[in-house]
VOGU-3710 file (C-alpha; in Angstrom, 3 decimals, decimal comma):
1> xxxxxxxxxx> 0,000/0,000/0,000  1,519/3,445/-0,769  1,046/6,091/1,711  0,457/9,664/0,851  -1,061/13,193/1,519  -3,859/13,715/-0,878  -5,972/16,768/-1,034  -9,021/17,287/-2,572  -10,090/20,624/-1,820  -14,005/21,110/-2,655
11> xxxxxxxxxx> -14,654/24,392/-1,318  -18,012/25,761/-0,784  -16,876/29,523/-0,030  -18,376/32,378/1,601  -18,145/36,288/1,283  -17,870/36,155/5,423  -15,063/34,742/7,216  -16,122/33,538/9,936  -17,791/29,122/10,245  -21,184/29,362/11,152
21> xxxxxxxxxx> -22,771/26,191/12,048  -26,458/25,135/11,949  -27,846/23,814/15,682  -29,426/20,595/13,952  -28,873/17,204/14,742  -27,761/15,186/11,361  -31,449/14,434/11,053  -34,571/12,353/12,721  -33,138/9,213/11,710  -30,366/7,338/10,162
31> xxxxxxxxxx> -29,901/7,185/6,696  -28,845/4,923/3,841  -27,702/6,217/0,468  -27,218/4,225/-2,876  -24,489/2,779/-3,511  -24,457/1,151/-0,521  -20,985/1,404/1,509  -20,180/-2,335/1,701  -17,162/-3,420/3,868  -15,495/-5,498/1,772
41> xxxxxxxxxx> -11,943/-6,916/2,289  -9,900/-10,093/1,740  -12,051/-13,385/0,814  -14,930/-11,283/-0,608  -16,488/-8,105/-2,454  -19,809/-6,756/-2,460  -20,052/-6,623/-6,348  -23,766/-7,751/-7,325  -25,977/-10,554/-8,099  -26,770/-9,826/-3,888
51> xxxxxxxxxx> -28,473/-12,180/-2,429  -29,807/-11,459/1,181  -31,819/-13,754/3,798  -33,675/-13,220/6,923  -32,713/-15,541/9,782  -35,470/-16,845/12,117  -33,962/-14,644/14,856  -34,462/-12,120/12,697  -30,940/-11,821/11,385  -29,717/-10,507/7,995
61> xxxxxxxxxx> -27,528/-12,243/5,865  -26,063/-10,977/1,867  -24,098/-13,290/-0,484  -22,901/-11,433/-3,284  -20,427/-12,820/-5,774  -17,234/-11,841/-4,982  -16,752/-13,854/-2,052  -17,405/-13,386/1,241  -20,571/-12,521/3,498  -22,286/-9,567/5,541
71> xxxxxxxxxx> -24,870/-9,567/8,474  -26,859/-6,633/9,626  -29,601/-6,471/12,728  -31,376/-3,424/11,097  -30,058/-3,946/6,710  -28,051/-0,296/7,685  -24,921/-1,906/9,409  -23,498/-4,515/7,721  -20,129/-6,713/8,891  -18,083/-8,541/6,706
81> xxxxxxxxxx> -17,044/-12,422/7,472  -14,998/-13,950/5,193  -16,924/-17,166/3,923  -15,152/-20,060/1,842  -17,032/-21,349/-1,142  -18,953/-18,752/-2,252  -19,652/-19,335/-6,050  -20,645/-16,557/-8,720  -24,510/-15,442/-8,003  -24,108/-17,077/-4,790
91> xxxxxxxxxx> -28,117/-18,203/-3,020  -28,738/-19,284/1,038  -31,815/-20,464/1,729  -32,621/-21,889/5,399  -34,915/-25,543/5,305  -35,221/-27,738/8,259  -32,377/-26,408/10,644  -29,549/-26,202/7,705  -28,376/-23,496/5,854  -28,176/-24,172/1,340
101> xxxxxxxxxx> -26,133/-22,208/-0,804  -26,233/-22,852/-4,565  -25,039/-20,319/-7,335  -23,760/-20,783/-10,921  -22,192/-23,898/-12,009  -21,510/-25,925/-8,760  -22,863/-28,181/-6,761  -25,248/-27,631/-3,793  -23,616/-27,034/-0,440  -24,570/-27,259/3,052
111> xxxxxxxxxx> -23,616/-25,564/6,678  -24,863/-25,706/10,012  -24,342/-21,832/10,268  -25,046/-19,155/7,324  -21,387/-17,966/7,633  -20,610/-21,656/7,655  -18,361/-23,427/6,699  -19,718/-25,092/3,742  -18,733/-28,159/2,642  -20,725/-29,887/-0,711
121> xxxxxxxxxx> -23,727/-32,142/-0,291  -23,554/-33,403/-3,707  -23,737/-32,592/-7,838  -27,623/-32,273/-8,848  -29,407/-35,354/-9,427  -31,984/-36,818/-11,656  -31,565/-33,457/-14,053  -32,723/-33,438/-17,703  -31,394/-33,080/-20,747  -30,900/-30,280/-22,408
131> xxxxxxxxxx> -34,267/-29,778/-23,975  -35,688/-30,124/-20,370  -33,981/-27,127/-19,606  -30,587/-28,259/-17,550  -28,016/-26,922/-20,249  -25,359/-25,404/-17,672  -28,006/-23,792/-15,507  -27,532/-20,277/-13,977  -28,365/-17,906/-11,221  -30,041/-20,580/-8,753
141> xxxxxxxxxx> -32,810/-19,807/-6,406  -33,661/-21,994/-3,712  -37,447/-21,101/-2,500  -39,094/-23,236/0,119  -43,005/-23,114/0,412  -44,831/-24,484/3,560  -41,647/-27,024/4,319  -41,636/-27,592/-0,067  -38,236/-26,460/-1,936  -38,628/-25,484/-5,306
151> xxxxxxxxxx> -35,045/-24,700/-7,224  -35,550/-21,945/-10,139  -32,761/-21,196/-12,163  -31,610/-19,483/-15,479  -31,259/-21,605/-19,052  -29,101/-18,956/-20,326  -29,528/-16,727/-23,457  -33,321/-15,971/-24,167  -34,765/-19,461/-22,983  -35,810/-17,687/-19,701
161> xxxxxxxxxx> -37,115/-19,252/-16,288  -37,335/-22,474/-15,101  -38,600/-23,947/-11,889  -38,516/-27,668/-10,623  -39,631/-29,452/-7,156  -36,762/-30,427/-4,747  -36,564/-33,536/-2,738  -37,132/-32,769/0,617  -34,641/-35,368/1,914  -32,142/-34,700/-0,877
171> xxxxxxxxxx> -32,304/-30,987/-1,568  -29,885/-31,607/-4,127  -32,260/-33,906/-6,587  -34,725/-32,986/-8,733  -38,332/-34,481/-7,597  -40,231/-33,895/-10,824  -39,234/-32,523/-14,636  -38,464/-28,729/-14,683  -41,397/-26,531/-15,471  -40,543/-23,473/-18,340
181> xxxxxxxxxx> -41,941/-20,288/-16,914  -41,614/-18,059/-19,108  -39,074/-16,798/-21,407  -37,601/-13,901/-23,714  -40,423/-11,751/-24,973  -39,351/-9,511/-27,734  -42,756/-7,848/-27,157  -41,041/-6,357/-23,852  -38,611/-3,764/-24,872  -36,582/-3,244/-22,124
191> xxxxxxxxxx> -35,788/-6,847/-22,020  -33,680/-6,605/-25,199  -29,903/-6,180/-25,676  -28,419/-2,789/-25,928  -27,910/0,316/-24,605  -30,982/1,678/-26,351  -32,467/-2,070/-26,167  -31,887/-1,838/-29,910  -31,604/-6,012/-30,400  -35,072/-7,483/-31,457
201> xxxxxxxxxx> -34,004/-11,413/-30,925  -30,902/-11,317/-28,472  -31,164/-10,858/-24,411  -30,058/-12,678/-21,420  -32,493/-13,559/-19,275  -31,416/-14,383/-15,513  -31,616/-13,735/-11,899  -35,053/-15,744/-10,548  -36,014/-14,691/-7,284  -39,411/-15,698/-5,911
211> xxxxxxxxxx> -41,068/-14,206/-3,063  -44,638/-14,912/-2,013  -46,678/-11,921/-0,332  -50,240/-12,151/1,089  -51,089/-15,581/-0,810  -49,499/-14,387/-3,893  -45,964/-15,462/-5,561  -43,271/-12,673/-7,351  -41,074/-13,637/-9,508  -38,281/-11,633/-10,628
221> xxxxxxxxxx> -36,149/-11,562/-12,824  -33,347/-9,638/-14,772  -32,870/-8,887/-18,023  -30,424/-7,505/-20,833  -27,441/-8,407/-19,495  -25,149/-6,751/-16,564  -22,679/-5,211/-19,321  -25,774/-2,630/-20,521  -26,896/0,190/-18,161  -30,789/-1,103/-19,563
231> xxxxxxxxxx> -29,857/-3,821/-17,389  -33,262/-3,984/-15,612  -35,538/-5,976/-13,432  -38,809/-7,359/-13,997  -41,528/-9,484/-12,455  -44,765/-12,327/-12,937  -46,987/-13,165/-10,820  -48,691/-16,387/-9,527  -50,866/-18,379/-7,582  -48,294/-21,463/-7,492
241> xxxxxxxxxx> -44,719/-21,508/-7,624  -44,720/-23,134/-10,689  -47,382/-21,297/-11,905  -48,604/-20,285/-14,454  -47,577/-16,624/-13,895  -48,474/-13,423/-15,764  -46,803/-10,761/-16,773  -47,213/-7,723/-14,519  -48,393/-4,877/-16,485  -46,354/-1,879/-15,094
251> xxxxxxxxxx> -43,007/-3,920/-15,922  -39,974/-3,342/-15,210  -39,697/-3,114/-11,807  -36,041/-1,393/-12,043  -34,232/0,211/-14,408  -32,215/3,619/-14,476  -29,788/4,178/-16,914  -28,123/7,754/-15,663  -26,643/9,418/-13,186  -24,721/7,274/-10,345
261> xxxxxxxxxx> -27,208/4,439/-10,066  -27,334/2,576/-13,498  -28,129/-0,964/-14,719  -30,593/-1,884/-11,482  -31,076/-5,829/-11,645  -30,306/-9,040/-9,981  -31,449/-8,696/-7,009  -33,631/-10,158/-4,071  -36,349/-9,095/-1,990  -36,794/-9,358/1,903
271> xxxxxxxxxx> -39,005/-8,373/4,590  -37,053/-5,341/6,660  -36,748/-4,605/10,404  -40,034/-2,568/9,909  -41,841/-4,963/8,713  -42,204/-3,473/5,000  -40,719/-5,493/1,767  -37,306/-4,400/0,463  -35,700/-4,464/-2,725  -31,650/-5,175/-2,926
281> xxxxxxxxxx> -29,781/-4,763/-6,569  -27,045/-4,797/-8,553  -25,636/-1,403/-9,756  -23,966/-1,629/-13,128  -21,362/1,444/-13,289  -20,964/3,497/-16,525  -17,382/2,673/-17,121  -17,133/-1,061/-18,348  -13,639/-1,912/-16,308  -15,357/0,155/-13,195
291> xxxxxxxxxx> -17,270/-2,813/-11,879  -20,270/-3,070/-9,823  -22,039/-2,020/-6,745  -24,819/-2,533/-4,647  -28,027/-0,705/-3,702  -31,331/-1,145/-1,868  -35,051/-0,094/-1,722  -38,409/0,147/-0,538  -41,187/-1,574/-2,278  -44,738/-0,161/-2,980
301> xxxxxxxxxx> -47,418/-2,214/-3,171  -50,645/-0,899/-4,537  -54,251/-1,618/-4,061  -54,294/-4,347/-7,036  -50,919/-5,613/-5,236  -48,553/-4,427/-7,918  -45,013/-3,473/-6,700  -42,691/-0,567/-7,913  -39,684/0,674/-6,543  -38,472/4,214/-6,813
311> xxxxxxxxxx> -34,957/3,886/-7,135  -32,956/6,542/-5,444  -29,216/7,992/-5,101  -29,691/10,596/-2,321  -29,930/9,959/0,855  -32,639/8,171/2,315  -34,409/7,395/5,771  -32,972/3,850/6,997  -35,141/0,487/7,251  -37,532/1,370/10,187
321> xxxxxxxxxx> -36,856/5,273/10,152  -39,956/7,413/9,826  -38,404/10,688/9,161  -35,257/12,411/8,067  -33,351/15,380/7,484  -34,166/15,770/2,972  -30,518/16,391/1,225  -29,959/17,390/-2,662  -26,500/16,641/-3,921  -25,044/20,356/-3,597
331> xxxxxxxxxx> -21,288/19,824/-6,045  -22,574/18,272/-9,439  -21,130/20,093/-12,126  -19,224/23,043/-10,316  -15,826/22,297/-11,369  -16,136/24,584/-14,717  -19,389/26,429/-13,455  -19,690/29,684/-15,140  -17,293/32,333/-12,361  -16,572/29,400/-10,324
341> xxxxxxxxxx> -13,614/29,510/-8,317  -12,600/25,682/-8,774  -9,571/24,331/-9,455  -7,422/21,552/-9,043  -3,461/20,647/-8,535  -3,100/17,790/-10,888  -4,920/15,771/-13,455  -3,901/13,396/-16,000  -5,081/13,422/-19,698  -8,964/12,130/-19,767
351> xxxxxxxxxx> -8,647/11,594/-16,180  -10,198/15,423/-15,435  -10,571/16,890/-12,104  -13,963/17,823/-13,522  -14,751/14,072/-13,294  -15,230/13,951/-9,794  -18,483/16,059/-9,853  -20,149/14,774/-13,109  -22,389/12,790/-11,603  -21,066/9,392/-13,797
361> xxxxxxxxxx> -19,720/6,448/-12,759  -18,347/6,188/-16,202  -15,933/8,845/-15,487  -12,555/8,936/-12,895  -10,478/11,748/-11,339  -6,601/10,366/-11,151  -4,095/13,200/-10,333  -0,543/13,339/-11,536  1,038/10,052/-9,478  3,695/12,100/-8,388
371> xxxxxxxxxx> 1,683/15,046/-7,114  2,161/14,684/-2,916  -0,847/16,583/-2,013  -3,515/16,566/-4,882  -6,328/19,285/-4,540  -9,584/19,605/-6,187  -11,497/22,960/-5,651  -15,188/23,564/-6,294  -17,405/26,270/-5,671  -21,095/25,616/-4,420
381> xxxxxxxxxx> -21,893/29,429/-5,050  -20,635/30,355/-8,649  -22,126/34,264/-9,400  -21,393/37,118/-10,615  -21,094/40,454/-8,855  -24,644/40,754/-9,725  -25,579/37,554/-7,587  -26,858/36,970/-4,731  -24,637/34,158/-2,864  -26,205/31,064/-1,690
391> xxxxxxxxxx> -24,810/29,278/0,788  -25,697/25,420/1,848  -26,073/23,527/5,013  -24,089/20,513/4,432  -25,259/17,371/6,199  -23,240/14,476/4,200  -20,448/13,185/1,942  -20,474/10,229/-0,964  -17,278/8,963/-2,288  -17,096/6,611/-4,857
401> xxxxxxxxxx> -13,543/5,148/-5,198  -12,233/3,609/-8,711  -11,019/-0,248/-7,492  -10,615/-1,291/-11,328  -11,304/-5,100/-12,092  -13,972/-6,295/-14,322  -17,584/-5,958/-12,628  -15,634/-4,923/-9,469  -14,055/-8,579/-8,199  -10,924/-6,756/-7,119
411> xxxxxxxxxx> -11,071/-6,890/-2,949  -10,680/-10,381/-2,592  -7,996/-12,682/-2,504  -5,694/-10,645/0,027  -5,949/-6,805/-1,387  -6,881/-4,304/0,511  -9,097/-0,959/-0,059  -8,823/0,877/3,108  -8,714/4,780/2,149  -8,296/7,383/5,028
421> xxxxxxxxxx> -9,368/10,574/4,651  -11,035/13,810/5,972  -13,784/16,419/5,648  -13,301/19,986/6,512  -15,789/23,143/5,817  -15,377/26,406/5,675  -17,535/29,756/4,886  -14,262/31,877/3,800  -11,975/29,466/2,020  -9,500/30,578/4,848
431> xxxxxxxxxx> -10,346/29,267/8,387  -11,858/25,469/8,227  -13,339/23,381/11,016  -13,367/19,270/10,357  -16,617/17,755/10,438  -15,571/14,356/9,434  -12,230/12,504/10,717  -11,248/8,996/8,821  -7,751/9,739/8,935  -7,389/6,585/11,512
441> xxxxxxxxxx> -9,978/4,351/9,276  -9,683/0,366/8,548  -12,442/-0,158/7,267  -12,599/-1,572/3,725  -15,069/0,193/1,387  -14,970/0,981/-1,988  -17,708/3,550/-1,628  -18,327/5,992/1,174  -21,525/7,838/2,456  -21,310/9,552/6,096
451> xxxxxxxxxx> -23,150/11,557/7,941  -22,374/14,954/10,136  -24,029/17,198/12,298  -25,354/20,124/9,615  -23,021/23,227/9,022  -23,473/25,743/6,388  -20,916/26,521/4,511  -19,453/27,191/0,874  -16,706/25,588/1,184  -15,908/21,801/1,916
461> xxxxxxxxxx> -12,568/19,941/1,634  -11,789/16,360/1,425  -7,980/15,419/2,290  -7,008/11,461/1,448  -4,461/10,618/3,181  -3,923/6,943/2,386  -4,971/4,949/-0,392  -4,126/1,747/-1,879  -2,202/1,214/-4,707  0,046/3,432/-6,543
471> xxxxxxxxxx> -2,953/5,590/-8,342  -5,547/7,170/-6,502  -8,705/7,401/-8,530  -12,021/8,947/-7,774  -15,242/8,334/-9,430  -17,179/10,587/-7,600  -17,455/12,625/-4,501  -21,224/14,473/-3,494  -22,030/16,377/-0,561  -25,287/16,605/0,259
481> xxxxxxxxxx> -27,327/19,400/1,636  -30,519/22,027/1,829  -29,894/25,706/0,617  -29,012/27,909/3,507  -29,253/31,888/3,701  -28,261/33,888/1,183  -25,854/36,849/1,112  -26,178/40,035/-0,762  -24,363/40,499/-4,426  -21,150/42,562/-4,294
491> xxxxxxxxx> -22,685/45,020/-6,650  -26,024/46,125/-6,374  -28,148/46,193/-9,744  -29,915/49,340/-10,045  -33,866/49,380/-10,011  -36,044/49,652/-13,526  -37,553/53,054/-13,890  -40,584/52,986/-15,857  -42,098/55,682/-17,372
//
């Protein structure tokens, strides 16, 4: 790990000199905000097809591939365990006192604790042939109904959803043939490869996750393909788990394709510490070597029981929090504002400071390797003389961090991503007070979102100190925040006289 002094400098700076701060608490309630700031470290990484179960004691537990798994008590605070084992799309589902993970092309295994260990209960038994439907399955879904497993799984390309009873005794052998459930529909746009879903007769259709709520069965399911930002989530309902289901007629479920939260899919649902339904995701960033991330949801379920998510990327009041503090993102755009006072140290070529507050994952801020103390300058309050200067109460910080490694793997296998760092505000540019303190951090995230008692301000600056690697890149960093008081413009405009 190379240590440094980095300093990005995003100033929000005032006409007075003197730091004001706003008697607030940071808000009602805890808050989440997409993407979600997953510990990750050696033996795993939170990069999609998430997979999360709810223990009898009430217990949370995501599998993610990447390795590795995370537990929560209230889906806000989640610890990292390393976990052997864990296959691509990784699945745990609980059924009669034993924990049974299953994922993409391996056998079924078995533990006596969700964090395990896991050792294998067998290959899958009495399968088909390939025009039953068992041609290299993918994305498996354990669901168990009234002390009945069902395993659903992917056939790959456009031959959709299958589903097939389990023997109870030997959850790794098939009971009956597979049922089809449904598959590719070019008649469903958003299903079809491409960034503009331009491909009439190619998709990938995967992810099956079933859920049953109030005598009724969901199941979900993801389509283009995790390379697109279309990549989207859909769902059928049913009155059996093997159906037949029907197509739900405000499809899809998820799907955003700008802005920080792209390519929403393969996922799972779960029933959160306040008792409503949640939806966890896979975030596709813009840039294809950027990898992936993950993000959650509440669900809304209408009168005719039809669910839709809003997805969001501001923050948000946390699983069984009634009411928070409401924060914009308050540094989009602002390096080349119109009279902005930004600037930066260092930059390399197509690796702009600008980058850092486009609001893309597609793009990355590196400075010059060999520039000791990097700084990054924006102003929240570009005007002219004419203006009127508006200053912000600033509440909270996202930083997305550039990891590299195709859909985001990198993490595991003994690299680290701790990054230390620092937030400091100021109203003058001159005198700053620090609001924020990682300096001392271990924690491994990739991404960052945390909160701090409200101060207005126009000035904020974030200092990295350590990072690892030998190239510090940012994807994005976005404080959040209300509009605070204004301050009068330097010149004033004379009044219209009418005649």
């Amino acid at each position: 790990m190379r240590k440094s002094l980095i300093l990005l400098t995003i100033m929000l700076v005032s006409c007075t000199g003197a730091q004001q701060s706003v008697n607030n608490d940071v808000a009602d309630g805890r808050r989440y905000c997409n993407p979600l700031p997953m510990v990750i470290g050696p033996g795993g990484n939170a990069s999609g097809d998430v997979s999360v179960m709810r223990d009898d004691d009430g217990r949370y537990y995501m599998f993610c591939t990447g390795g590795g798994a995370w537990h929560s008590d209230n889906m806000l605070d989640w610890e990292f365990t390393p976990v052997q084992r864990v296959p691509v799309a990784p699945d745990v589902v609980k059924f009669r006192g034993k924990y049974y993970m299953s994922g993409n092309d391996c056998p079924l295994y078995v533990a006596d604790n969700p964090l395990g260990p896991y050792s294998v209960l067998g290959e899958w038994e009495n399968t088909p042939d390939v025009e039953g439907g068992w041609n290299e399955p993918f994305d498996m879904h354990i669901f168990i109904d009234d002390d009945k497993p069902y395993l659903f799984y992917s056939g790959r390309g456009i031959s959709g959803i299958f589903g097939v009873p389990l023997d109870p005794d030997h959850l790794n052998r098939f009971a009956d043939k597979p049922t089809h459930l449904f598959s590719f529909n070019p008649q469903h746009e958003w299903e079809r490869y491409g960034e503009m879903n331009e491909y009439t007769g190619v998709a990938w259709i995967e992810g099956p996750w079933l859920f049953k709520y109030k005598g009724t069965y969901y199941m979900q399911y993801s389509a283009s393909g995790t390379q697109w930002k279309t990549y989207a989530e859909g769902y059928y309902t049913a009155k059996h788990p093997l159906g037949p289901y029907t197509y739900a007629d405000n499809n899809p479920l998820l799907r955003k394709t700008d802005g920080l939260v792209t390519g929403t899919a393969h996922g799972s649902v779960v029933e959160g510490p306040d008792g409503g339904l949640w939806q966890f995701y896979t975030i596709v960033l813009s840039n294809p070597p950027g990898g992936r991330r993950i993000g959650m949801d509440r669900i809304n379920v209408d009168k005719k029981g039809r669910w839709s998510v809003q997805i969001t990327d501001t923050p948000q009041p946390a699983p069984g929090v009634k009411s928070t503090r409401a924060s914009l993102p308050v540094t989009i755009n602002k390096m080349n504002a119109m009279n902005a006072l930004s600037k930066f140290s260092s930059q390399q070529p197509g690796r702009y400071a600008s980058y850092a507050v486009d609001n893309s994952s597609g793009t990355v801020w590196e400075p010059d390797p060999q520039d000791p103390e990097p700084s990054i300058t924006i102003e929240l309050s570009p005007a002219t003389r004419f203006d009127e200067v508006q200053l912000f109460d600033v509440d909270a910080v996202r930083i997305m961090f550039n990891t590299g490694g195709r859909r985001g793997f990198g993490g595991g296998g003994g690299s680290t991503t701790v990054y230390k760092y620092k937030v400091d505000v100021s109203l003058d540019g001159e005198t700053y007070t620090t609001v924020l303190d990682k300096t001392s951090n271990t924690e491994q995230r990739n991404t960052i979102f945390e909160e701090f008692k409200s101060v207005e301000a126009r000035f904020v600056r974030l200092t990295v100190t350590e990072w690892p690697g030998t190239q510090l890149g940012v994807i994005e960093f976005t404080a959040f925040g209300l509009p605070g008081h204004t301050e009068p413009a330097r010149v004033a405009i004379p009044p219209v006289i009418t005649y």
